[in-house]
N, C-alpha and C positions, 0 to 999 in steps of 0.2 A: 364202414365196409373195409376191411382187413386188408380186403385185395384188390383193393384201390392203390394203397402203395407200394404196390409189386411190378417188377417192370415183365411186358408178354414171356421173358425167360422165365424169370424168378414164378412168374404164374403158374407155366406149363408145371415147372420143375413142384411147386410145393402141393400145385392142387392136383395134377394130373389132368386140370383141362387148358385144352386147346387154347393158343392168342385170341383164337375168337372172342372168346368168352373174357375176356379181360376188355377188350375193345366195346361189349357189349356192356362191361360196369361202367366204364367213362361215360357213356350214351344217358346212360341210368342215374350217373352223376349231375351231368351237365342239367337234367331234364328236373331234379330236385334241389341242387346244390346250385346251381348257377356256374357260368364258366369262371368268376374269379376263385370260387371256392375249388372245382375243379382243376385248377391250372396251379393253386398252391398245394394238391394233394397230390397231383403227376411231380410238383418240383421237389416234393418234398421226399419219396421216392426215390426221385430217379437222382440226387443229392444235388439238382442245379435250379434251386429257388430261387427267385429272382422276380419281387414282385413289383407292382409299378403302380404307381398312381390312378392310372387308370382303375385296377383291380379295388382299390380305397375309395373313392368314386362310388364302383359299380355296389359297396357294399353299403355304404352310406347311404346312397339313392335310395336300398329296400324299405319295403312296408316296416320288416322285422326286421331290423339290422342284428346282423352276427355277430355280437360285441366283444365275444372272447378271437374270434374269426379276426374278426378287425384288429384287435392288439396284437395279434399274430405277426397278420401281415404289414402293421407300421413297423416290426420288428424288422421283416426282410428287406425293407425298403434301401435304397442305395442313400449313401451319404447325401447325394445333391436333391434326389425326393425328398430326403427326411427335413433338410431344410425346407423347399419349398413349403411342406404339410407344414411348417414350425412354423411360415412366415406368414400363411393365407386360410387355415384350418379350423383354428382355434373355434371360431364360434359353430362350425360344421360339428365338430366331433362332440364338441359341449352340450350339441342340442342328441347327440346318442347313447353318450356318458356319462354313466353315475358321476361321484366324487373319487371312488374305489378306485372303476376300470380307469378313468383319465389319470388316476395316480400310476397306474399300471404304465398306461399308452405314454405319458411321459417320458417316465422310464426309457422304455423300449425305446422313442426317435433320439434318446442323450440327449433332452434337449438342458439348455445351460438354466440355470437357479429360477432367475428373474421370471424364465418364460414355464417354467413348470408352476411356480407359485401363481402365474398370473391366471396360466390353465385350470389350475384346479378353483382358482376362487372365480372361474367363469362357470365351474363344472360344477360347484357348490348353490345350496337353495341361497344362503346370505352366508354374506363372511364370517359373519360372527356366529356363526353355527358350524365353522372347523374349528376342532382341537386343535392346538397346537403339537400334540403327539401325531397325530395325520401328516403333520411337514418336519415334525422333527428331525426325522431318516434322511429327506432331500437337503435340509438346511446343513446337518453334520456330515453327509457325503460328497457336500459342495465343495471342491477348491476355495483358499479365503477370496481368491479375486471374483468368484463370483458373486462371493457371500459379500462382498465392499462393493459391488454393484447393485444393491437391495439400500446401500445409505442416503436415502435422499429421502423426501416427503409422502413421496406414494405408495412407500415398503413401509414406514413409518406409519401409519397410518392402516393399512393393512395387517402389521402383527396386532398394532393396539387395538382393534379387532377382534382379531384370535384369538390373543390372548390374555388370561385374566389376571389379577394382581402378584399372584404367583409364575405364572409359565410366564410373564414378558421378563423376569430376573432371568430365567431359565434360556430363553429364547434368545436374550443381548449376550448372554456368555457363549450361546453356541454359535453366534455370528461372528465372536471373537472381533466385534467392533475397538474402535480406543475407546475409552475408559468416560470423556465427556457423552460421545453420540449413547453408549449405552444407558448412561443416568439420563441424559435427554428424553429417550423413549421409556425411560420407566420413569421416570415424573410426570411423560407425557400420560398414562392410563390413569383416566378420568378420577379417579378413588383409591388413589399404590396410594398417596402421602396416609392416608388413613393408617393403613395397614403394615408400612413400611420401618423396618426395622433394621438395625445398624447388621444385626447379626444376618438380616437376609442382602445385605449389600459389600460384609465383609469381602467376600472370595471375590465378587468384580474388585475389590480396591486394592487388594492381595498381590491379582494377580496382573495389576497394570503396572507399566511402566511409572518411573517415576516421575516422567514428565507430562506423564497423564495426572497423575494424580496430583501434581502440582498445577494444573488448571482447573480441578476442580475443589482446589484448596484455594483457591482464587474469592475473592468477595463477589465475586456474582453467583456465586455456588451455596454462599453462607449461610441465607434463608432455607434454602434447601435441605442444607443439613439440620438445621435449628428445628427444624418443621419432622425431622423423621427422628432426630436424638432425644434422650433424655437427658437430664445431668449428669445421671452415669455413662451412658454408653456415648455423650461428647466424649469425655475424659479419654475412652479407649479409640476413639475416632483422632482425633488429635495428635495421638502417639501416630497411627498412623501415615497421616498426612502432611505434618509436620514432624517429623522425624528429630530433627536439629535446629528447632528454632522456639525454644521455650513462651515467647513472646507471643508468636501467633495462638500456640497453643491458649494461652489464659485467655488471649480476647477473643477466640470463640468460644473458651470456657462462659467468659462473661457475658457474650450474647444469649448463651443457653440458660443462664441463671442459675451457675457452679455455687457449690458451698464450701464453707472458709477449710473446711476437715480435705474436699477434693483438692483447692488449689494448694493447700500443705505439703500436699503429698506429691501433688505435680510438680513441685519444687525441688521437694525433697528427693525425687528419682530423678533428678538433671543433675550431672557431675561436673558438666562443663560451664564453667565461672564466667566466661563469656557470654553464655545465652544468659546466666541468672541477672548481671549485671545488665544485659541490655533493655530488660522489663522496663527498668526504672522511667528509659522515654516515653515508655506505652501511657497516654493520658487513660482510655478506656480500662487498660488492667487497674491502674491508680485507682480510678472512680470504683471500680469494683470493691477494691482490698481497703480503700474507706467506707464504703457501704457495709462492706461483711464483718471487719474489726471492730472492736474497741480500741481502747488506746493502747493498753497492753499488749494486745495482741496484733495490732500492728506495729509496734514494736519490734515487735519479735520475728513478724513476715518480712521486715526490711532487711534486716539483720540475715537472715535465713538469706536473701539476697545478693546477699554479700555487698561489694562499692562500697563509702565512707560517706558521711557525715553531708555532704552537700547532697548527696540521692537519699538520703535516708529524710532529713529533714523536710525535703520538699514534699513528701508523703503523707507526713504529719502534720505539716502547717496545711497542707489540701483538706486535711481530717476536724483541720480544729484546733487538734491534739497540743498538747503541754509537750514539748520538749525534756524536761528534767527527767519523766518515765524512759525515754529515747537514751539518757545517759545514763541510767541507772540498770539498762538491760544492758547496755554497751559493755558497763564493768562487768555486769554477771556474768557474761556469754563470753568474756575477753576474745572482744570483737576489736580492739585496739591495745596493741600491744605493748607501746612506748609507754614504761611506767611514769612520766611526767601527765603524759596526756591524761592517762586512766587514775594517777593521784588527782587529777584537777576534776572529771567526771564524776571520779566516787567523789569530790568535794560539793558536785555542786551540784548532785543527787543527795546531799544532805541538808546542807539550810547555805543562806548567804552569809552567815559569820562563818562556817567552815571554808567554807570558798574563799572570802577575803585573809583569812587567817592564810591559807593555803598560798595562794598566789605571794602574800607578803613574805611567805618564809622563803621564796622558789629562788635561786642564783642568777645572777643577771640571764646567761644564757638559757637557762630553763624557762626564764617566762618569757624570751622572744621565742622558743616552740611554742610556749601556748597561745602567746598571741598570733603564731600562723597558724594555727589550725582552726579549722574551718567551724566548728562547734562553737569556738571562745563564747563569741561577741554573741551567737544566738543563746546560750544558754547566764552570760551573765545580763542580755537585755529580758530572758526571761525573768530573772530574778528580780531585777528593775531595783537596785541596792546601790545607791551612790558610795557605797564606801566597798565595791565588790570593782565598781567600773572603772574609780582609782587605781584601785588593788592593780588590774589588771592593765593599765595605764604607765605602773611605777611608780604608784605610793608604797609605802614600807610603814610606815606612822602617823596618823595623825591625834595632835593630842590638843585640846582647850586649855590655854595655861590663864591664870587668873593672879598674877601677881598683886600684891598688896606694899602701898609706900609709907611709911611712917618717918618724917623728918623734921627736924628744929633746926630754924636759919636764924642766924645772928640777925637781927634787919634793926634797920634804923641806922643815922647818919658815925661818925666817927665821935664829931662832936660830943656827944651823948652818950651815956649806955647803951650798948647793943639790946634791944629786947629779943628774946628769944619768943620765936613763931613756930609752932607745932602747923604741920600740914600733912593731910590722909590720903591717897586716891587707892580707891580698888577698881581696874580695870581689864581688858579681857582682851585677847588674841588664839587664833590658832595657828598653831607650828601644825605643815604638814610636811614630814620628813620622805621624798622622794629617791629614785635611784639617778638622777641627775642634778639634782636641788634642794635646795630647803626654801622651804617660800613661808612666810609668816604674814597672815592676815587679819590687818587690824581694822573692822568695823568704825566708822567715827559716823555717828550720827547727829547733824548738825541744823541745828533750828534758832534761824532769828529770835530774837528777846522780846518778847511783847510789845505790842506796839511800835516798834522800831522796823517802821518802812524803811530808811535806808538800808541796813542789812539786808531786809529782804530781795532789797534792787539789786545789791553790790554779791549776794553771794552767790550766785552764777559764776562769775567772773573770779571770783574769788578761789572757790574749790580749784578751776584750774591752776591756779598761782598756787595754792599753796599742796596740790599734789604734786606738781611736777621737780616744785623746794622741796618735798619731806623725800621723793625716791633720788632726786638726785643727788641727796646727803646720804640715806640709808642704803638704797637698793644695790646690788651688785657692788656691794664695798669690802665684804668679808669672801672667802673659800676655805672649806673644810676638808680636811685628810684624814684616811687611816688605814691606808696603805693600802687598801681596796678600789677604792674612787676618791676624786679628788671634785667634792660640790660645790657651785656658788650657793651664799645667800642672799635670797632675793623676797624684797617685800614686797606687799601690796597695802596701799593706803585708799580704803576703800571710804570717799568722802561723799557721803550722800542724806540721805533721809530717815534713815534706817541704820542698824550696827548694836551693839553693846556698847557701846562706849558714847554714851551721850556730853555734846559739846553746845552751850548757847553760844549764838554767833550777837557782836554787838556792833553798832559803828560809835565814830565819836572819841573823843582824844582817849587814851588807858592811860593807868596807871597802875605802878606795882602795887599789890598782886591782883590786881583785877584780870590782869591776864595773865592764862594758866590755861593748864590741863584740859580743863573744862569749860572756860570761856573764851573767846579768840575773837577779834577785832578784825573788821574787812578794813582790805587798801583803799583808803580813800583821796587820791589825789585831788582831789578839787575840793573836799573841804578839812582835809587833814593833811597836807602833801608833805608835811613835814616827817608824819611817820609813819607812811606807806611802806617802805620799805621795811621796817623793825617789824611792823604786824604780819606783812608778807613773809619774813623768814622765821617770825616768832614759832611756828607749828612744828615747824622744825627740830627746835627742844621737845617743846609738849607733846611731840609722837614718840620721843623715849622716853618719857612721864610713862604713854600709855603701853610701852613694851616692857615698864619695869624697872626703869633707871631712876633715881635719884637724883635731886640738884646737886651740882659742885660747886657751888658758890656759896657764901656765907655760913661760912664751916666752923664748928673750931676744930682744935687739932685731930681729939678723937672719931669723931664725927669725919672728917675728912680722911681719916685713915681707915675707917670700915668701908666708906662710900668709894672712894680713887683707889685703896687698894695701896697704897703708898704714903709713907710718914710728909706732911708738909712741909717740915724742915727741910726735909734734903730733897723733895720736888722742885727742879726747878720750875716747876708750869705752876706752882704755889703761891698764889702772890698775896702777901699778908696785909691785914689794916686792924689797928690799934684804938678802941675807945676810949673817953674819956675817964673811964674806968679802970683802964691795962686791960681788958680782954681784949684778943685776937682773935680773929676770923681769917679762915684763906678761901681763896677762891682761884680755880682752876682755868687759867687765860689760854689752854688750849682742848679745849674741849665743848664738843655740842651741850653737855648737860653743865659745861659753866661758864664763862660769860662770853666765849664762843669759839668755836675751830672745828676739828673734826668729827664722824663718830668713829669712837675708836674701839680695838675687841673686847672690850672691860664691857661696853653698854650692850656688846650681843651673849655675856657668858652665859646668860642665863636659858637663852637659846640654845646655845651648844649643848648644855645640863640637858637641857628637853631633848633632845638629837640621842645622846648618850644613854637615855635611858627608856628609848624605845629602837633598840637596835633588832638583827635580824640574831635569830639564834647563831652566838657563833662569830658573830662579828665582831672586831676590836673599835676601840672608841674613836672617836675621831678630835681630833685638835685645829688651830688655828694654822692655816699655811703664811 
């Protein structure tokens, strides 16, 4: 009725009848429309709408409720009704209201997020038969504080609901939650992991904070991601989440089950030497890059790495791995720059005679760099080359010398013709020429005489006596110069079981030449006490028998002048005897190799010879100090 809304003026004036007749449609209203509908069509009118609770009521109460009527008038409602209806309503208007109109009537009372959503899934058949497009409009027109008052269990619970594997991505972005609560609730829908893909999680990870996204780069998140990523799309997750930290990234690489070509490349896009260097703690990256490598090719990944030789190594011995590969990519890649160090690598990437050769030619100072460098020891204990661990020790030399004696002694008394004695020894030592030393070791291998238990008792006892006589006469008696370094020579009398140089041991009185070279006489004080002593220092000479010296006794003249080195006329240490014959024989009264005193440099030249002729390239020879 048109002229319902007319006030008795506006009536007379448009229709030309009488107030009567306007007071008679009110009558006509009231009698079809009821007085709340009537009283909101006079306010509407007359411009002073003002409707009341009561009028909500009376409309509710009908058989037919007047639903579009009704959202009308929640509209006019005063702020403190529209409360009230918000706080006592809910289940009145739900049982009048579709899903539609209560979307509407919401609206109309303002009422805040929590209580419109709560409304319409009162207004709804089951929750899970609203679209999530149905609350879209309220959820994106909400203030965020309302929208942060939906974070708890029972809003939670309600979208996952509404919304299916798709709209609940859609639904946490428009609640503009942090970055954890929204992966919460989309991990929470019963079957997202199924379906859930990095590309559909990008823009929430995008556009979080970075301290969001650092808690759910957190290891209680890991499974999660493990369960939605691929191999590939970890790799592009990873950049994200870990921005600056190369390390996490692999080992969630490795949790996903990265391949050797991804972590290559993950490496290879990180510029900062810091992060690459700090892998190396990672045990789980290590298990991985031993699992994915070969030897070569973990080689290569360590290197790629960057750090030295203590992180590199510890990779490869995790692996198994050979070492020698590890220093043969080192030179390729010149991943060590100090041409000593990388002369020693390429050395000892080639065999262990390059290596020992290498190290013995190095100047004193170059090989105390390679013995601190952290490779040395592991790459020459790879080799396992005793003549490489020398090398690298400060050997320069060693050599087997096998000298050979040929000599004729005048023997026999004065009285008589001298008979001349031809006597042979070929015996054996090694000179090894050090950067501090020259050490010379003579094997003597020494065994009781057959049947001869006493020997066997006395030479215990014996080896000590006559080691401690043969160094204290030889050992640390000579030093050598040449203007480079200045070395002792130092023996070793190595008296045992074993040697080159085999010695029967005898007891029981001797006699010349019973004792020599080759046989020696234990100290027998209790039933030889007479010459315990002569047999105790006898080994004395006979260990420069076995170096290579000659006797100096029972000489004649030529004979003592090739062997002392000096005419015996005019020696005074020549002391002559005459036989019955006029032959002369001299014998040398100060010297170990004649009938006794010291050793002197004559009995080691033959040593020095061996010294001088295994020098370092380059080096001048050395002489006696």
């Amino acid at each position: 009725m048109t002229s319902s809304a007319e006030s008795p003026r506006q009536h007379t004036a448009t229709t030309g009848k009488p107030a009567a007749s306007w007071r008679s449609d009110i009558l006509h209203m009231q009698r079809h429309a009821g007085n709340a509908a009537t009283t909101l069509a006079i306010q509407r009118a007359t411009g002073t709408a003002t409707a009341t609770i009561a009028q909500v009521d009376e409309l509710i109460d009908r058989f037919n409720t007047p639903e579009e009527e009704l959202i009308e008038l929640l509209g006019k409602l005063s702020d403190p009704d529209k409360h009230t209806i918000v706080v006592g309503y809910r289940d009145r208007l739900a049982g009048v209201f579709n899903f539609a109109e209560m979307r509407r009537a919401v609206d109309k009372l303002g009422a805040e997020l929590p209580v419109k959503l709560d409304w319409l899934q009162k207004a709804a058949f089951m929750t899970s038969g609203i679209n999530y497009s149905e609350i879209k409009k309220a959820v994106t027109d909400a203030p965020q504080a309302q929208r942060d008052m939906l974070k708890n269990a029972r809003w939670k619970s309600f979208f996952l609901s509404v919304c299916s594997n798709e709209t609940i991505i859609e639904a946490v972005a428009d609640l503009h939650f942090d970055l954890p609560t929204q992966l919460t609730w989309v991990r929470g829908e019963a079957s997202a992991l199924m379906s859930l893909t990095l590309a559909k999680l990008r823009k929430l990870l995008t556009d979080a904070s970075a301290g969001d996204r650092a808690i759910v780069g957190g290891d209680a998140w890991r499974s999660f991601w493990t369960d939605v990523c691929t191999n590939e799309t970890m790799a592009e997750l990873v950049d994200i989440l870990f921005p600056d930290n190369l390390t996490r990234k692999l080992e969630w690489m490795a949790d996903e089950g990265a391949s050797l070509a991804q972590v290559e490349a993950k490496v290879a896009a990180t510029t900062d030497a810091a992060q690459k260097v700090a892998v190396f703690a990672s045990v789980p990256v290590r298990t991985m890059a031993c699992s994915l490598c070969n030897n070569d090719q973990l080689a290569q990944l360590v290197l790629n790495l960057g750090g030295e030789w203590a992180q590199w190594r510890g990779w490869m011995i995790a692996k198994g791995a050979p070492l020698i590969p590890l220093a043969r990519a080192v030179v390729a890649r010149n991943a060590v720059t100090d041409p000593v160090i990388r002369g020693f690598l390429n050395a000892a990437a080639t065999s262990a005679v390059a290596t020992r050769d290498y190290l013995r030619r190095l100047a004193d100072a170059q090989l105390v760099s390679v013995r601190a460098y952290a490779g040395a020891n592991d790459l020459v204990t790879e080799l396992n080359n005793d003549e490489v661990r020398r090398a690298l020790a400060g050997e320069i030399a060693r050599a087997d010398q096998s000298p050979h004696i040929t000599e004729t002694l005048q023997a026999g008394p004065t009285t008589s013709p001298f008979v001349a004695m031809n006597f042979n020894l070929d015996s054996r030592y090694t000179m090894s020429y050090w950067r501090d030393r020259v050490e010379v070791d003579v094997g003597i291998a020494l065994t009781p005489a057959s049947g001869d238990a006493r020997a066997a008792e006395l030479l215990p006892s014996a080896i000590a006596t006559w080691r401690s006589n043969i160094l204290g006469a030889w050992d640390n008696q000579f030093q050598m110069q040449n203007g480079q370094r200045t070395i002792p020579l130092r023996f070793h009398a190595n008296l045992g079981n074993s040697g080159p140089n085999p010695v029967t041991v005898h007891s029981g009185a001797w006699v010349w030449p019973n004792l020599n070279a080759t046989n020696w006489f234990v100290p027998d004080p209790v039933n030889q006490p007479g010459q315990a002593t002569a047999v105790a220092t006898a080994p004395i000479h006979e260990f420069g028998h076995l170096i290579g010296n000659a006797d100096e006794y029972n000489l004649n003249a030529a004979h003592y002048l090739t062997t002392v080195g000096s005419p015996a006329a005019s020696d005074p240490n020549a002391v002559p005897s005459t036989d019955s014959a006029g032959t002369t024989r001299y014998t040398n009264v100060n010297s170990v190799m004649g009938s006794g005193g010291p050793a002197l440099k004559r009995h080691v030249m033959n040593i020095l010879a061996a010294v001088n002729s295994n020098l370092r390239p380059g080096e001048p020879a050395f002489s006696w100090v």
